[in-house]
C-alpha positions, 0 to 999 in steps of 0.5 A: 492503469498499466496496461502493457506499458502503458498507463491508460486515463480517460477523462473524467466524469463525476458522480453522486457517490461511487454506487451512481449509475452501476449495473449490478447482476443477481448474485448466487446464493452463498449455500450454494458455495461450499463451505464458503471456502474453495478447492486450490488448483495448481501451485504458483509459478515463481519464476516469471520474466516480469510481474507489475500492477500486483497486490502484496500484504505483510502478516507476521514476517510473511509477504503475501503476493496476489495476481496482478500481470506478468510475463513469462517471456520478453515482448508478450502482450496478451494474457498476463493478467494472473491470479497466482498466489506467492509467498515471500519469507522475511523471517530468514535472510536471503540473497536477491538473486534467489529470494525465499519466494514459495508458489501456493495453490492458484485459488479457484474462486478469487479473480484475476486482477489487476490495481487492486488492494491487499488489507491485512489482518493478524490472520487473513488478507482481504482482495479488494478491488482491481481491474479484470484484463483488457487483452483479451477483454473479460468481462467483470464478475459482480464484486466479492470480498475475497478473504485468505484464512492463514490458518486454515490456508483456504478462501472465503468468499463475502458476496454481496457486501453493503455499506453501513451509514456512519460518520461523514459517510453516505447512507446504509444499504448500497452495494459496494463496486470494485474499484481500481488503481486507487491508494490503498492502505491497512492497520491490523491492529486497529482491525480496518482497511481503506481505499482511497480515490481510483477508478469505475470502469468496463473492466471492472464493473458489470453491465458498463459499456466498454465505450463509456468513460471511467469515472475517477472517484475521490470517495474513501471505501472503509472495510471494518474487519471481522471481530473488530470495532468502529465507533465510526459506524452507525452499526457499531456502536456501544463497542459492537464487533463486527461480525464475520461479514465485516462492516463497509463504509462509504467516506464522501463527506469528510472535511476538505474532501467535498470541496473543489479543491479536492480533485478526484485522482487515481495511482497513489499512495496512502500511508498510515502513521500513529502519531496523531489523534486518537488512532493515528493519520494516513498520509496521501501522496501522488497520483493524478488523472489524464488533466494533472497529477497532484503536487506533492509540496501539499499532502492529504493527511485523513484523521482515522478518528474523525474520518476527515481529511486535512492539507498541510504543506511541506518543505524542502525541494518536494518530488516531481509529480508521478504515479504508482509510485511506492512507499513505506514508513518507520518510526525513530526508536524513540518515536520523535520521527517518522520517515516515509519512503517513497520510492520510483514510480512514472510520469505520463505527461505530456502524453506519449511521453512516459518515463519511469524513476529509480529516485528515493525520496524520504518526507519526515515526520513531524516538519514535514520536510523532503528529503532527495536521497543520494544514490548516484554512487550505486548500483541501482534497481531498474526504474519502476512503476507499479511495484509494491513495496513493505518495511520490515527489519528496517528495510524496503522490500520492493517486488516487481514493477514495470520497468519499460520496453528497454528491459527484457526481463526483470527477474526474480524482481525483488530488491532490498533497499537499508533504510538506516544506510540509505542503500540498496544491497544484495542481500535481505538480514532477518534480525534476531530477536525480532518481535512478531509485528517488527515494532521498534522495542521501545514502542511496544506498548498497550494503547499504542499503535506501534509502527509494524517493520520498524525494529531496527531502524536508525535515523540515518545521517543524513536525515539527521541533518535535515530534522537534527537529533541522533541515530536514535533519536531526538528530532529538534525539527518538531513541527511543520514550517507551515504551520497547520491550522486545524486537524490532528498536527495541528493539536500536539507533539509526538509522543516520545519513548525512552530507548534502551537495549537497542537492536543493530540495523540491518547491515550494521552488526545487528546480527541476523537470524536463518542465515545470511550475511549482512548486506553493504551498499551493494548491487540491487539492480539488474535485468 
């Protein structure tokens, strides 16, 4: 957690399931709330000095930004916890220096929070999770899904959630607790969100004692979003939908994640990739607690289908270990490789001793293989840690960030790093002609679940060194050198697409819509 600078571990107590020993308080009736939907206040502001520990989603070329802490002056200290409610727009270009940023109505209902989840379905985003302020201390509300209606630009309020029994789950019928600074990751088309690992504590569960350690977790919270399936849960089968409440299940038991070599952690990474099993793998990366942060020469690797986790190991020079680092991933147009960025982040040990990273880090998939990107020549964002981050165009979007005590302020705070070029510039390029989800052309095909953000991306250089092929394709390094032994990489290739008619890469000619030049290797930092 990042507490005015400093990320706060306390040690670490285990429990049966994420539910033991949690105070619950009576809930008031839902008729009681009208409409389920309330009243907005005042618009966002967007102007603040620095904003980190956010909640940020993607739905149809619009980035959504929800609470989190921010400053509105160098040194501030206190109230920085906020519930505003920012929207960016990645549908037309835009300069760093003022990007398309729109303040919306500051919600009534959903809290102030801090660590928490953003889910994203085509038409709403779900506040999971998150820590209330500590300075000055306020105390948690019971734990409420909160889900912003696009259409109807309105909140609803899902009280009193519950977990349904399901495959590698614990049993139906326990209240679901508002966890925080765990890995968080969602996949619209699927209909589901997850939140992996984390934290219970004082500020963010009702009735625990603020002199009670937190308790780190290594459960997986799974929320099957309204209208969509699940063939994990008990209550879904025969293709059931769920209804508008959606569906909760608690992931305990899933494979390597009951064994001792499964540490309970907090402040990764969960990315999703279609690529293996019947719907795809999320790829866990970082995170840690007060006694070690996890390696990352080893990555988790969940199988959506069977709900159980996996090891495999990589190769090539791996990351130093960290925390609230972010990451992205694309897809090669024709699909023989994914790559996944993963970009700053801090180390907290030995304590006292924390630095952040400005460092760019890319694992390719399907070998498995780190790849350190160069970026020694440029001019560079400020190192950062709790930032969010988003592929779309083939570029990175990273919002806010705590970048240290040096800094006064960091603002407006976004910046734009090419995928394709591997560099930061001064500019965001809307390509024409993309489509609504921002898939690769060639991946646009009923029954797969192409990779969102992806439209335009061309394997870099020296990517291509690393894994062989070309720009658009055409990876020879189709397998992890350490070979996996079971789980979904274990069971095949990739599949592969047939590429033609092949959009320009951002930066690269490709033309851009709304405006705007396309941006070269150019400044992406400042303060």
């Amino acid at each position: 957690m990042i507490v005015n600078g400093v990320l706060a571990i306390l040690a670490i107590y285990t429990v049966p399931s994420i539910f033991a020993g949690v105070v619950t308080n009576i809930l008031p009736r839902r008729d009681l709330i009208e409409s389920r939907a309330l009243l907005p206040r005042a618009d966002s502001p967007t102007d603040v000095c620095v904003r980190w520990s956010h909640q940020s989603a993607v739905v149809n070329g619009t980035l959504y930004v929800y609470g989190g802490q921010a400053s509105s002056a160098t040194g501030q200290k206190s109230d920085t916890w906020n519930n505003d409610f920012l929207t960016l727009d990645l549908t037309k270009s835009w300069q760093i220096s003022s990007p398309a940023l729109n303040g919306l109505p500051q919600p009534s209902g959903p809290p102030a929070v801090a660590n928490a989840y953003l889910w994203s379905s085509l038409t709403s985003v779900f506040l999971y999770g998150g820590l209330y302020s500590d300075h000055p201390v306020t105390n948690p509300d019971p734990f409420s899904l909160w889900e912003y209606s696009i259409q109807s630009s309105s909140w609803i309020n899902h009280q009193n959630p519950k977990t349904s029994a399901g495959n590698n789950s614990e049993t139906g019928g326990a209240p679901v607790q508002r966890a925080a600074e765990g890995a968080g990751a969602n996949v619209p088309l699927l209909g589901r969100g997850w939140f992996f690992g984390g934290h219970l504590d004082g500020y963010t569960t009702p009735g625990w004692s603020q002199s009670v350690p937190r308790v780190y977790l290594k459960s997986l919270i799974e929320y099957t979003f309204p209208g969509s399936t699940n063939t994990g849960i008990q209550d879904l089968t025969g293709g059931k939908s769920a209804g508008p409440d959606g569906v909760w299940r608690n992931i305990t038991q899933g494979g390597l994640q009951e064994g001792a070599g499964f540490p309970e952690r907090a402040d990764g990474v969960f990315v999703f990739v279609p690529a293996w099993g019947k719907e795809g793998v999320i790829v866990g990366l970082g995170g840690g607690t007060n006694e070690s942060f996890s390696q990352m020469n080893v990555v988790d690797i969940y199988d959506v289908a069977t709900s159980q986790f996996f090891k495999q190991a990589t190769s090539g020079t791996a990351p130093s270990p960290r925390v609230n680092p972010c990451a992205v991933v694309v897809a090669a147009p024709d699909g023989s490789s994914f790559n996944i960025h993963l970009y700053g982040g801090q180390n907290l040990i030995p304590y006292g001793s924390q630095v952040q990273y400005d460092d760019m880090w890319i694992l390719s998939l399907p070998s498995f293989t780190w790849i350190s990107v160069d970026t020694t020549s440029q001019s560079t964002p400020p190192a950062r840690a709790g930032h969010t981050c988003h592929a779309w165009n083939a570029q990175m979007v990273v919002v806010g960030g705590y970048v240290g005590q040096n800094l006064s302020c960091d603002s407006p705070g976004i910046y734009i790093f090419n995928m394709s070029s591997l560099s930061w510039q001064n500019t965001y390029e809307a390509l024409a002609g993309a489509p609504p989800l921002n898939q690769q052309t060639s991946q646009q095909h009923a029954g797969y679940e192409g990779l969102q953000g992806s439209y335009g991306y061309l394997v870099p250089d020296a990517v291509q060194k690393v894994i062989g092929g070309k720009a658009t394709g055409g990876a020879t390094a189709t397998a992890p050198k350490a070979s996996p032994t079971a789980g979904p990489v274990a069971s095949g290739a990739l599949p592969t697409f047939t590429v033609s008619g092949l959009p320009g890469s951002p930066g690269n000619g490709g033309g851009s819509a709304g405006g705007g030049s396309g941006g070269g290797g150019g400044s992406g930092g400042a303060g």
